[in-house]
GUNULUM-109376 format. One record per residue (C-alpha): residue in three letters; residue number from 1; x, y, z. Coordinates in pm, whole numbers. Layout:
<rs>
  code  pos      px      py      pz
   ALA  NUM       X       Y       Z
...
</rs>
This chain:
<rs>
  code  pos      px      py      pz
   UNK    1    1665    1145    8533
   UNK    2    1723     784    8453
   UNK    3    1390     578    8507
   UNK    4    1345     211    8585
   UNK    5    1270     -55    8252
   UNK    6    1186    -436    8299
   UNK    7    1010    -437    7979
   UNK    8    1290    -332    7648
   UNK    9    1276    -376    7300
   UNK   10    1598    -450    7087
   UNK   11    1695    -130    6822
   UNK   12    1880    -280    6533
   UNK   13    2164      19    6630
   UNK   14    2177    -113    6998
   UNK   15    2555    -171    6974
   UNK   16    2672     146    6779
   UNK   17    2754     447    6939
   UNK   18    2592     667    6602
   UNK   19    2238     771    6628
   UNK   20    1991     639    6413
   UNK   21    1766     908    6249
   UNK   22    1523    1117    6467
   UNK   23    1651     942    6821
   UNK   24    1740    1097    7143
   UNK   25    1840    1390    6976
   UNK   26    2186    1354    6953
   UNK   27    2462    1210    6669
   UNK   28    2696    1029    6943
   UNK   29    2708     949    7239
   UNK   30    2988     932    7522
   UNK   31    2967     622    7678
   UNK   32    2998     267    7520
   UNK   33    2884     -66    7591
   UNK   34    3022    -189    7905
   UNK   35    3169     105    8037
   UNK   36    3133     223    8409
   UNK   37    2882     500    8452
   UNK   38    2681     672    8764
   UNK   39    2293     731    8691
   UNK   40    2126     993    8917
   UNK   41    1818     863    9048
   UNK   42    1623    1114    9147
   UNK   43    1569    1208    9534
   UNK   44    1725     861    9557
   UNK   45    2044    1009    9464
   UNK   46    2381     832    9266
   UNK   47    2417     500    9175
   UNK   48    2697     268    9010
   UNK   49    2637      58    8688
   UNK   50    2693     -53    8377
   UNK   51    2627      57    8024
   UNK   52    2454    -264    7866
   UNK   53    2248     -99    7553
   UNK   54    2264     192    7302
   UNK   55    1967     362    7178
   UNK   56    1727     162    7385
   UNK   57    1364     191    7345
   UNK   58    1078     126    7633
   UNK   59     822    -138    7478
   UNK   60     538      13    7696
   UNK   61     428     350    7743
   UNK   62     633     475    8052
   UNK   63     494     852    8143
   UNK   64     589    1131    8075
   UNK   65     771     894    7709
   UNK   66     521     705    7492
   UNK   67     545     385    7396
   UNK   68     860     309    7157
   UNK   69    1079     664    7275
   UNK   70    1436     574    7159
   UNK   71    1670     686    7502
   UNK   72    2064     724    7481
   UNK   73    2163     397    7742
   UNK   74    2049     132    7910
   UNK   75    2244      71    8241
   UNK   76    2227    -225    8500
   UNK   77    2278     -90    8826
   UNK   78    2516    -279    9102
   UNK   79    2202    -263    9342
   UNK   80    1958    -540    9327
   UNK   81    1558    -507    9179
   UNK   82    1355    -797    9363
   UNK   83    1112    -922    9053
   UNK   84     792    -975    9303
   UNK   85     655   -1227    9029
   UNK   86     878   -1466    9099
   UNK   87    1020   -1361    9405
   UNK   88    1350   -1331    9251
   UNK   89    1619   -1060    9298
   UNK   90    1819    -975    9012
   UNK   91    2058    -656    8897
   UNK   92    1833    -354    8852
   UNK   93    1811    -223    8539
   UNK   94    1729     130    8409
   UNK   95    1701     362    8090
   UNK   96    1886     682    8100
   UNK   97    1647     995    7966
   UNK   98    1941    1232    7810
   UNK   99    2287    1197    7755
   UNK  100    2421    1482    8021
   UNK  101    2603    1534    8345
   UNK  102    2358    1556    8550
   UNK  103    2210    1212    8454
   UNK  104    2442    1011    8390
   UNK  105    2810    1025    8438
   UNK  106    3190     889    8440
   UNK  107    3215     684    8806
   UNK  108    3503     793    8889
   UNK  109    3708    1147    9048
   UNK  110    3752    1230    8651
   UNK  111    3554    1512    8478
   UNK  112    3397    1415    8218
   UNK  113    3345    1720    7916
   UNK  114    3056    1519    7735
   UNK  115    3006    1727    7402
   UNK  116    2974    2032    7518
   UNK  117    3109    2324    7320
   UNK  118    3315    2041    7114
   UNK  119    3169    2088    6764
   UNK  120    3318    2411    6788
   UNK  121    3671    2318    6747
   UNK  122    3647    1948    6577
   UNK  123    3621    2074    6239
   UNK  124    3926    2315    6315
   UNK  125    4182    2270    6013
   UNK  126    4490    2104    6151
   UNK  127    4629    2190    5794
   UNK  128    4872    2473    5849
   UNK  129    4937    2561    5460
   UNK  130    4604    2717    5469
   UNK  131    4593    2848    5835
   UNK  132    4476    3230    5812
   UNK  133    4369    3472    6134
   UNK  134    4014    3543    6149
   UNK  135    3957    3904    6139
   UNK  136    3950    4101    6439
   UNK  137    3662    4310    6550
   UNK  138    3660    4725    6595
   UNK  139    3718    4939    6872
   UNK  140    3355    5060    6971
   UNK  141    3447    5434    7046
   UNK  142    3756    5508    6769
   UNK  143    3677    5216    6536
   UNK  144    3987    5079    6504
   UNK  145    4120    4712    6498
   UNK  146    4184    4580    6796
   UNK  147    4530    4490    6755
   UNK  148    4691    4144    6917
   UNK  149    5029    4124    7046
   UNK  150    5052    3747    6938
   UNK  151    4998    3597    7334
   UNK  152    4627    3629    7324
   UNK  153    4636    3985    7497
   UNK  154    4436    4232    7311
   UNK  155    4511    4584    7344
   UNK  156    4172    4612    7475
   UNK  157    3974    4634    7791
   UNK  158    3652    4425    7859
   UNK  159    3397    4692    8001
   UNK  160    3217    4443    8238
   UNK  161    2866    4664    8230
   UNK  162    2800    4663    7840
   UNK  163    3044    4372    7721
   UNK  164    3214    4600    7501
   UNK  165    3570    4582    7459
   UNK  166    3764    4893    7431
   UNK  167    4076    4989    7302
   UNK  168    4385    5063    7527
   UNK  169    4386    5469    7416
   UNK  170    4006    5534    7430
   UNK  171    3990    5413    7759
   UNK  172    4252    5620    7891
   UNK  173    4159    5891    7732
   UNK  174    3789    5864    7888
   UNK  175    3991    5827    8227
   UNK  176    4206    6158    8150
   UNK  177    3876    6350    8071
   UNK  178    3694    6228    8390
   UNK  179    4040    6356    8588
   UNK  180    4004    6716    8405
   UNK  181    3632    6752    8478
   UNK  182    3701    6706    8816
   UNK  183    3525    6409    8876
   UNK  184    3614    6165    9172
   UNK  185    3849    5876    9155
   UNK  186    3584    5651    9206
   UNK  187    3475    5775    8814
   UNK  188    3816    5755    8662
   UNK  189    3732    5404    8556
   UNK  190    3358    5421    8449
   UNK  191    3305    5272    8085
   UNK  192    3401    5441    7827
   UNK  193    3140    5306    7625
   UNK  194    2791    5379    7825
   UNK  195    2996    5559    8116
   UNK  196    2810    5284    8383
   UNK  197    3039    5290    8705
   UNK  198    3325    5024    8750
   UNK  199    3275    4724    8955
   UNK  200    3434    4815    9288
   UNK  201    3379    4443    9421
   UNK  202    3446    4056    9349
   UNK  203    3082    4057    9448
   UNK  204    2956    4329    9161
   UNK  205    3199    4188    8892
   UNK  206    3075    3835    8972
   UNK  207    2749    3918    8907
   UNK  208    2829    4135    8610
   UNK  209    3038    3869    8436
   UNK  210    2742    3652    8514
   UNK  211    2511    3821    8326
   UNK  212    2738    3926    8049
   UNK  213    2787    3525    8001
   UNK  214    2402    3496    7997
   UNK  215    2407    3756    7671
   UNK  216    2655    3552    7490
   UNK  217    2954    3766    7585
   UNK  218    3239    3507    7471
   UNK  219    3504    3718    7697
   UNK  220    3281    3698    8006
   UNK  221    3221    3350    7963
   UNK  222    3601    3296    7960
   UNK  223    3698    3515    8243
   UNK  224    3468    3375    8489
   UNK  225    3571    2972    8414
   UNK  226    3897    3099    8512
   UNK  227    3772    3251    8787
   UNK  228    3601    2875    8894
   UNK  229    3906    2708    8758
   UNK  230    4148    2949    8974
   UNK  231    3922    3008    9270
   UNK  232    3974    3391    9257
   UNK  233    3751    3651    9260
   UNK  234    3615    3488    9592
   UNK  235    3472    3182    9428
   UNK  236    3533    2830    9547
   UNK  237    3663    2598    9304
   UNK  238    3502    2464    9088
   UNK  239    3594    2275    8756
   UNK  240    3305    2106    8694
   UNK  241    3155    2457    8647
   UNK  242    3481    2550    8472
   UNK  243    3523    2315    8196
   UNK  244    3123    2377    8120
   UNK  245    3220    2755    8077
   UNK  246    3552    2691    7892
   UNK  247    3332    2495    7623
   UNK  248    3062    2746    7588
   UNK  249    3353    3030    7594
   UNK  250    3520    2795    7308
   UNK  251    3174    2773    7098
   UNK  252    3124    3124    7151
   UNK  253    3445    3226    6981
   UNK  254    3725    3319    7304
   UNK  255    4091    3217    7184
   UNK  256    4169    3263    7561
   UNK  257    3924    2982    7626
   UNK  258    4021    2789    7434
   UNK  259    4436    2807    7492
   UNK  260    4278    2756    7829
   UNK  261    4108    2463    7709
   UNK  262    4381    2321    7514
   UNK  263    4619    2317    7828
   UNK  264    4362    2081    8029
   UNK  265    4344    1863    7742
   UNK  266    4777    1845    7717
   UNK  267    4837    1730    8064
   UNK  268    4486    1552    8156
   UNK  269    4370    1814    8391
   UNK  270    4009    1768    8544
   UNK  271    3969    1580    8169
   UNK  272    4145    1290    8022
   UNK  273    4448    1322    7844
   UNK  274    4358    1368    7469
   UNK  275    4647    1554    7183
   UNK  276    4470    1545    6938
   UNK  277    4129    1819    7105
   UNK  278    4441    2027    7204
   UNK  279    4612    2053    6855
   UNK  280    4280    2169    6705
   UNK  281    4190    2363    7042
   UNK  282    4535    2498    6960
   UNK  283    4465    2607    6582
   UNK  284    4138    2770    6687
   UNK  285    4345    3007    6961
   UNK  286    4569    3112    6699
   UNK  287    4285    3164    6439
   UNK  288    4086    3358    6601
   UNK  289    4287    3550    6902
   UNK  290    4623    3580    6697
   UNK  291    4740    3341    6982
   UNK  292    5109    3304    6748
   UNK  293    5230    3108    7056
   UNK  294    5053    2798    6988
   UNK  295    5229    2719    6719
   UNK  296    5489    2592    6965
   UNK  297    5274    2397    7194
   UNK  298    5160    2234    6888
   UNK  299    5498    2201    6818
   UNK  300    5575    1981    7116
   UNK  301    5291    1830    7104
   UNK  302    5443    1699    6756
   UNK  303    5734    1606    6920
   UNK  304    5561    1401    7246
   UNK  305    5375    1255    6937
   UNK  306    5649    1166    6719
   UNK  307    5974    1180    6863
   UNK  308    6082    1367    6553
   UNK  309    6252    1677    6567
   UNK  310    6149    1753    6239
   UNK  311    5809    1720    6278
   UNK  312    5800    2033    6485
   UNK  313    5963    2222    6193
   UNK  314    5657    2314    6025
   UNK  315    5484    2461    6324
   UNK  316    5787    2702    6413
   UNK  317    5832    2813    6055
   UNK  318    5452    2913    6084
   UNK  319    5480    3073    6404
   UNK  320    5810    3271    6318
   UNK  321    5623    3407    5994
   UNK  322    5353    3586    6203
   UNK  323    5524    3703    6398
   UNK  324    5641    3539    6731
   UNK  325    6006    3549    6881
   UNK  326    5981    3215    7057
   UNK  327    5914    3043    6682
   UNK  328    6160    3289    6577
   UNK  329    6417    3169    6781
   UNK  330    6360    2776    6690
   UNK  331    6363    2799    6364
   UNK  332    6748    2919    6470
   UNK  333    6842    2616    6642
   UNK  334    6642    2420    6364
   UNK  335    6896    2592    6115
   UNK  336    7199    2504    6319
   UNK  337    7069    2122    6358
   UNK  338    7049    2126    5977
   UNK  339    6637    2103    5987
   UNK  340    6588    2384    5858
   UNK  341    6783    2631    5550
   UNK  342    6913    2984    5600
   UNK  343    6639    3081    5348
   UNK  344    6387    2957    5569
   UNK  345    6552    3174    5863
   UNK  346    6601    3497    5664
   UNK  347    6266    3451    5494
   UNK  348    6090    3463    5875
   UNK  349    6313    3709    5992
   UNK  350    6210    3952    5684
   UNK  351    5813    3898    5817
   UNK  352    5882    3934    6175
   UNK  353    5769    4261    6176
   UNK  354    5439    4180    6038
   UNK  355    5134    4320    6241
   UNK  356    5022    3968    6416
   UNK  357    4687    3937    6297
   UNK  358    4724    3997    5954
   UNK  359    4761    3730    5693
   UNK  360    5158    3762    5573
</rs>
């Protein structure tokens, strides 16, 4: 929680929002100088104030820190501290402990991501000359690929016991056998991994996705932020709790997350507008979930960018050559406006048929 601090001694990097070595553990921070925050304060709940220091240090030993800890902000408060030495009241200032959510935060209605899950996608390669899909992973039962149909859908199932996800024809085929043994319909749709029983409930898959997600199960982390971003399922809203799980899902490796992601990011949903997170939030679906259709978001996010038709070009003619029909189809009308050539057309139209997924 953010503590009170008369007593503050000046670090030389006081203005800079880059860490100096072995401080606060963290690289940079989310709030500058000046800017509008809310500090919890304990049982004493929220308050309003302003960011006045970087990297501040306590000159005095303030329990549980020792003397000289190095803490993210120093904030003056709107309320008033009355100084009992000299019986004056001035703005009350305080130290903030950690650079989080639930210590300090943006004023206002807007969500605020912080850094969570982010240096997971801002390395991502915005260079599409040497864009290449990440491998995909096995089928568990057959060992096969799981294949991608180029919108983020595998042909897979997520079994929500183990976390495995299965191909399309093994689990139908485990739901054929049960029918031919005679089993009831209730078993039709156990795993056909570890053969645990479905979840019949919102309750039981809640609970299931929730500890999948607490294993590391990318998938399960995705599906339940969109259950908190969508309120299904029988959850309230909540996209606080949703944008948290969209970053961890995004860390962890889910291209669904992190089209998800990408979308909030566009339009300035529950996050401020920002292109340039959803362009690389964008290459990162398509790397790793064959998501083929973000080449045209990115696309027109060129074009909201730009205002340059031609800027879009490259992004289509990428798109088109793994495989999707939207791209396919632009690269068309890109032809007929004279952006593109005919060789560039009939060059994408010879790879169409690619397998999306596979480097063509």
């Amino acid at each position: 929680e953010t503590r009170t601090a008369r007593e503050q001694t000046h670090h030389p990097e006081h203005r800079t929002r880059s860490a100096p070595s072995g401080s606060c553990g963290r690289t940079q921070l989310r709030f500058e100088v000046g800017q509008r925050v809310r500090c919890h304060m304990g049982e004493g709940g929220w308050e309003d104030g302003t960011v006045v220091r970087l990297f501040y240090a306590e000159a005095e030993c303030r329990w549980p820190f020792p003397a000289g800890q190095v803490f993210p902000y120093q904030i003056r408060l709107d309320i008033l501290d009355r100084d009992d030495r000299d019986a004056r009241e001035e703005p009350k200032k305080i130290f903030a402990s950690v650079d989080a959510d639930f210590c300090i935060k943006l004023p206002d209605g807007t969500i605020d991501d912080g850094n969570s899950g982010y240096d997971a996608f801002q390395e991502e390669s915005l260079d599409l000359g040497k864009f290449e899909f990440a491998p995909q992973p096995d089928c568990p039962v057959c060992a096969v690929p799981l294949e991608l149909d180029g919108h983020g859908k595998t042909h897979s199932i997520l079994m929500q016991c183990c976390g495995k996800s299965v191909c399309n024809g093994c689990w139908m085929e485990s739901s054929l056998v049960a029918r031919k043994r005679g089993l009831t319909e209730e078993d039709w749709n156990n795993c056909a991994f570890c053969r645990a029983p479905a979840c019949n409930t919102d309750e039981e898959l809640r609970d299931s996705l929730t500890v999948l997600s607490e294993r590391g199960c990318a998938n399960a982390v995705g599906k339940l932020a969109f259950h908190y971003d969508t309120a299904t399922r029988g959850v309230e809203r909540d996209p606080r709790r949703a944008l948290d799980l969209l970053h961890r899902a995004v860390s962890l490796g889910d291209s669904m997350a992190a089209m998800h992601l990408a979308h909030k990011y566009r339009i300035g949903e529950d996050v401020k507008v920002d292109r340039e997170k959803a362009k690389r939030l964008l290459m990162m679906a398509a790397r790793l979930g064959g998501r083929t259709d973000a080449f045209n978001v990115i696309a027109a996010l060129k074009l909201e960018e730009y205002e340059d038709e031609s800027s879009a070009i490259p992004c289509f003619l990428k798109g088109a050559k793994h495989g999707d029909e939207v791209c396919l189809k632009n690269v068309l009308k890109a032809v007929q406006r004279g952006f593109a050539t005919q060789e560039d057309y009939r060059e994408r139209l010879s790879s169409h048929a690619t397998p999306c997924g596979r480097n063509g």
